[in-house]
C-alpha positions in Angstrom: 0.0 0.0 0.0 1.1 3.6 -0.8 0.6 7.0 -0.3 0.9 10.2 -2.5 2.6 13.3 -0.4 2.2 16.4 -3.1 4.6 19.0 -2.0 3.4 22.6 -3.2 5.6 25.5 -4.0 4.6 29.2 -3.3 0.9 29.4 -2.0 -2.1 30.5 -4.3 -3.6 33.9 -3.0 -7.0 33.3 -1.6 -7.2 29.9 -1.7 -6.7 27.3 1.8 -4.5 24.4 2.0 -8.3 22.3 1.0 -8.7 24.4 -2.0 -5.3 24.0 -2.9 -5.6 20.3 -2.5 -8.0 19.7 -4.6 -6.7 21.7 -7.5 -3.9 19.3 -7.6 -6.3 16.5 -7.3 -8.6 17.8 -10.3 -5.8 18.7 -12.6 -4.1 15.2 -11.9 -7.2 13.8 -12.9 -7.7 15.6 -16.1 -4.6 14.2 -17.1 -4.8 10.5 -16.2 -8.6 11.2 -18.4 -6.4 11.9 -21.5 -4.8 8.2 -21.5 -7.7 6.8 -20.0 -6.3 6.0 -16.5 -8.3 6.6 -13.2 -7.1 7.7 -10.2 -5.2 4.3 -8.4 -5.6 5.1 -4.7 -8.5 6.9 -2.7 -7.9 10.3 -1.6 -7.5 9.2 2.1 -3.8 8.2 1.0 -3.0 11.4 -0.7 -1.6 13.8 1.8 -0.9 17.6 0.9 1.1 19.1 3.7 0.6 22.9 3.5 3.5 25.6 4.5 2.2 28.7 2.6 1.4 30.9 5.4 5.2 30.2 6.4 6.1 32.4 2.8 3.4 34.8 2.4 4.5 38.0 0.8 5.7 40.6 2.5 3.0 42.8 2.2 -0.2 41.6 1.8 -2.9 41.1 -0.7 -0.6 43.0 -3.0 -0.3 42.2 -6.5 2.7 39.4 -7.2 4.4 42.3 -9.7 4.3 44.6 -6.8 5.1 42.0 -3.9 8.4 41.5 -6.3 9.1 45.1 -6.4 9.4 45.3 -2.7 11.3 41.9 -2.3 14.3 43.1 -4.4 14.7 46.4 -2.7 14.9 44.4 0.4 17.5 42.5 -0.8 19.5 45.6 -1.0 19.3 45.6 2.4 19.9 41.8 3.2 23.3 40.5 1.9 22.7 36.9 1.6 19.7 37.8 -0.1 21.1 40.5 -2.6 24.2 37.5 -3.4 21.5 35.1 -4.2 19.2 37.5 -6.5 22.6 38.8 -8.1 23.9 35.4 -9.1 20.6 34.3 -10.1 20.4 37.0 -12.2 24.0 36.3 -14.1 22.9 32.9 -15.1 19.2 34.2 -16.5 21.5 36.5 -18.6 23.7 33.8 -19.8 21.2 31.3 -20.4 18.4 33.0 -21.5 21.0 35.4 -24.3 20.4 38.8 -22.8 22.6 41.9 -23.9 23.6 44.7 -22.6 21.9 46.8 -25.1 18.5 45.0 -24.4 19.0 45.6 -20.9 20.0 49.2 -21.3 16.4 49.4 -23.4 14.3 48.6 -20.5 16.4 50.6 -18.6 13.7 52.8 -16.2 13.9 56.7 -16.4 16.7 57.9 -13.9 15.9 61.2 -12.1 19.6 62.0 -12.0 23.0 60.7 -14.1 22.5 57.3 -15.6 24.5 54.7 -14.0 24.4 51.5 -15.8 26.1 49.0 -13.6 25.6 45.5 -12.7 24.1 44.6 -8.9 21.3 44.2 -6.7 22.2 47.6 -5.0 21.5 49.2 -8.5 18.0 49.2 -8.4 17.7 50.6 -12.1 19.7 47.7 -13.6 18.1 45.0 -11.4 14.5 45.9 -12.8 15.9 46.2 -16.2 16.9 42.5 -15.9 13.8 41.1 -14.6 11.6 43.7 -17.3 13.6 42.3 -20.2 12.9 38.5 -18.9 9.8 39.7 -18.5 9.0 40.0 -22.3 10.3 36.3 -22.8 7.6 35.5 -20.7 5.2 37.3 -19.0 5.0 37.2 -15.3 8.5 35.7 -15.3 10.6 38.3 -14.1 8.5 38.5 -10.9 8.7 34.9 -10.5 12.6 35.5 -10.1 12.4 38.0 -7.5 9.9 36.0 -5.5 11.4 32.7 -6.4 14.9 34.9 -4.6 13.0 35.9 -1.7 11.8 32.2 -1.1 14.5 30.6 -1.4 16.9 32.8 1.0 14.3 32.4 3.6 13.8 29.2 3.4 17.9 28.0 3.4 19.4 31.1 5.5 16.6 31.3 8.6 16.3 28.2 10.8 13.2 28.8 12.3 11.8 29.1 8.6 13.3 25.7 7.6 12.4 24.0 10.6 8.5 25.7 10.4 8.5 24.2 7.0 10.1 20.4 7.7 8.6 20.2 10.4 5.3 20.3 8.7 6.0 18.2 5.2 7.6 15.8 7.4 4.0 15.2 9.2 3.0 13.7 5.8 5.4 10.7 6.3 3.9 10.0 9.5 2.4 6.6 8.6 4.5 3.5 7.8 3.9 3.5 4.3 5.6 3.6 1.1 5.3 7.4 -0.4 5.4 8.7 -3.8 6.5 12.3 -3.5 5.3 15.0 -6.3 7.1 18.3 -5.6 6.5 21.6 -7.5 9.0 24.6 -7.7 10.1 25.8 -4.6 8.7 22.6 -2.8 11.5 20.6 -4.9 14.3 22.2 -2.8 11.8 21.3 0.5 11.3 18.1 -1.0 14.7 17.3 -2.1 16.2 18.6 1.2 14.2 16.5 3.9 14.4 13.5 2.0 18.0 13.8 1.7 18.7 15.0 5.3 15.8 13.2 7.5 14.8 10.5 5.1 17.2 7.4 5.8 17.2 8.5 9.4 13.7 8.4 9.8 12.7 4.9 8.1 10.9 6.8 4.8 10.4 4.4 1.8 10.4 6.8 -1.3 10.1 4.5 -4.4 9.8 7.5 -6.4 10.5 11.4 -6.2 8.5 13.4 -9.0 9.6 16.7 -9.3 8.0 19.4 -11.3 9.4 22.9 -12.4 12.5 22.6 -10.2 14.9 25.1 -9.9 17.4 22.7 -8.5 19.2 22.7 -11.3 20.5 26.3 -11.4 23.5 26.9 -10.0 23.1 30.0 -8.0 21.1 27.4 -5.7 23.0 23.9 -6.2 25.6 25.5 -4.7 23.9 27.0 -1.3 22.2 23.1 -0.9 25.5 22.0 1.2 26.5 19.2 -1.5 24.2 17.1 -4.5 23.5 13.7 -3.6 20.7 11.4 -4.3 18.7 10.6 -1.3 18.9 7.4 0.0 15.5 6.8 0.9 14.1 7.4 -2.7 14.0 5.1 -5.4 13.9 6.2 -8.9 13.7 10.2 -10.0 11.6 11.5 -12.4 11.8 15.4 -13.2 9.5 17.4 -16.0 9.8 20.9 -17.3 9.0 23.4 -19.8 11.1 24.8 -21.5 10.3 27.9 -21.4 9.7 27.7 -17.5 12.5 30.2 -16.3 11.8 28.9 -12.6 13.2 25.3 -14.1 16.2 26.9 -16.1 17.6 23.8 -16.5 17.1 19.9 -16.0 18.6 18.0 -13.4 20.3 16.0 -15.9 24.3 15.1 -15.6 25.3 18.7 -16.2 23.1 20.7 -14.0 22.9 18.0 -11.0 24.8 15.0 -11.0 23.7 12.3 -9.0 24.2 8.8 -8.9 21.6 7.2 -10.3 21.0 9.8 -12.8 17.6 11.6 -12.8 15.4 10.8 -15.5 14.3 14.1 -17.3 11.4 15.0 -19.6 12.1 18.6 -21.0 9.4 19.0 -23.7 6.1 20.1 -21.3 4.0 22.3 -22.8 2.2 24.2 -19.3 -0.6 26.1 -20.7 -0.5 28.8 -17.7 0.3 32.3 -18.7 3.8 32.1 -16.9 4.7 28.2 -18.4 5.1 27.3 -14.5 1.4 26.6 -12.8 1.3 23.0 -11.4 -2.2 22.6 -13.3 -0.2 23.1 -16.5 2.3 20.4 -15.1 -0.2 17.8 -13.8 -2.3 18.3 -16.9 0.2 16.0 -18.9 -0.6 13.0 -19.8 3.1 11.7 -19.5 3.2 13.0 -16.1 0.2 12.0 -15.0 1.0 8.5 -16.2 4.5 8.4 -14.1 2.8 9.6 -10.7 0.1 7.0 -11.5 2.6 4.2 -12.4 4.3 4.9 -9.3 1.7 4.2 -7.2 0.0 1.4 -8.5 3.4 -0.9 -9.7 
């Protein structure tokens, strides 16, 4: 017997850990409907630990465009932050081609002498950046910053990674075998507690599913204390879009090398307006065939 422990990334404005739930349910569903396949287990033995009100944005019931606005000028203030958002940054310019002359274009007005250079503590050239991204995708530059703030919180403040273990690792409460489907910043979560608590704790993982990881960037490999594959899970299955700029890369031997070697699928197509919603993820019918596989084989 097995369970199904989904693992969400940043919470959805306005909606309750239930709500949120049964979004994933309903969109899983739509895709095992496209290759016929009905949900394997009853929805007793799928668990959906929530940790959202752990991240909210700093100001509330603000637009996500403007919650990003006021995360990156407090990274100007918070060092660790500001090196995180800076190197992110440098590899979104390498990887997704961006010039200097594209990012002098979106460039905003300067009230005094134009300084042009690089860094979080130049607020001009930072919004530049995430304005020119921005037009690759829409919504995608603020995904970035927020992605930034999430992810310094959640690796530099104990009390926030604790908060947040403490609760996913509730999930694994029963002694039974878990399939784990992790989405954006729930990956690093996801990926972190299996690999640190996992083993210790007696977790049988025959399968880790992560969706629109960011694991693979380096700005973030590197702050994860070493890349290993946890021993607790079995195989690794990871998904993206490619033109999901919160999964810049997959975790294939390149980005995140791991013995044995994750299995990738890197042609997605998410229909949401930013290429990263988990409906557009758990809408696929390949996906939707692995996370049912898992549980019923």
């Amino acid at each position: 017997m097995k369970e199904l422990v989904l693992i969400h990334g940043r919470s959805q404005q306005d909606k309750d850990s239930e709500a949120l739930k049964r979004a994933w349910i309903d969109a899983w569903g739509r895709g095992l409907a496209k290759v016929g396949l009905a949900m394997p287990i009853p929805e007793d033995r799928i668990r959906f630990p929530f940790y959202g009100d752990t991240l909210r944005d700093l100001v509330k019931g603000v637009a996500e465009e403007d919650a990003a606005k006021i995360i990156v000028r407090g990274a100007q203030e918070d060092e660790g932050a500001a090196g995180l958002l800076l190197a992110l940054l440098d590899e979104y310019i390498v990887a997704c081609r961006i010039g200097e002359d594209e990012i002098g274009r979106n460039l905003p007005p300067a009230a005094g002498p134009i300084a042009v250079e690089r860094g979080p503590q130049n607020w001009r050239w930072v919004h530049a950046v995430l304005r020119t991204i921005d037009q690759r995708v829409p919504g995608s530059g603020a995904l970035i910053a927020l992605l930034t703030s999430d992810v310094s919180m959640y690796l530099r403040k104990t009390n926030v990674r604790n908060t947040i273990n403490g609760g996913v690792g509730e999930a694994f409460d029963r002694p039974l075998d878990k399939v784990v489907v992790a989405h954006s910043l729930g990956t690093i979560v996801a990926y972190l507690l299996l690999r640190q608590t996992g083993s210790q704790a007696g977790w049988r993982v025959p399968a880790l599913i992560t969706l629109g990881s960011p694991l693979g960037i380096k700005a973030i490999r590197e702050r994860l204390g070493g890349v290993r594959h946890p021993a607790c899970v079995g195989s690794w299955f990871n998904a993206l879009d490619p033109h999901d700029v919160v999964a810049l890369y997959p975790l294939d031997q390149r980005n995140f090398r791991v013995v044995p070697a994750i299995e990738n699928k890197t042609d997605v197509h998410n229909r949401s307006s930013n290429r990263h919603g988990i409906d557009g993820y758990l809408e696929d019918p390949v996906i939707a065939s692995r996370i049912h596989g898992a549980l019923a084989g």
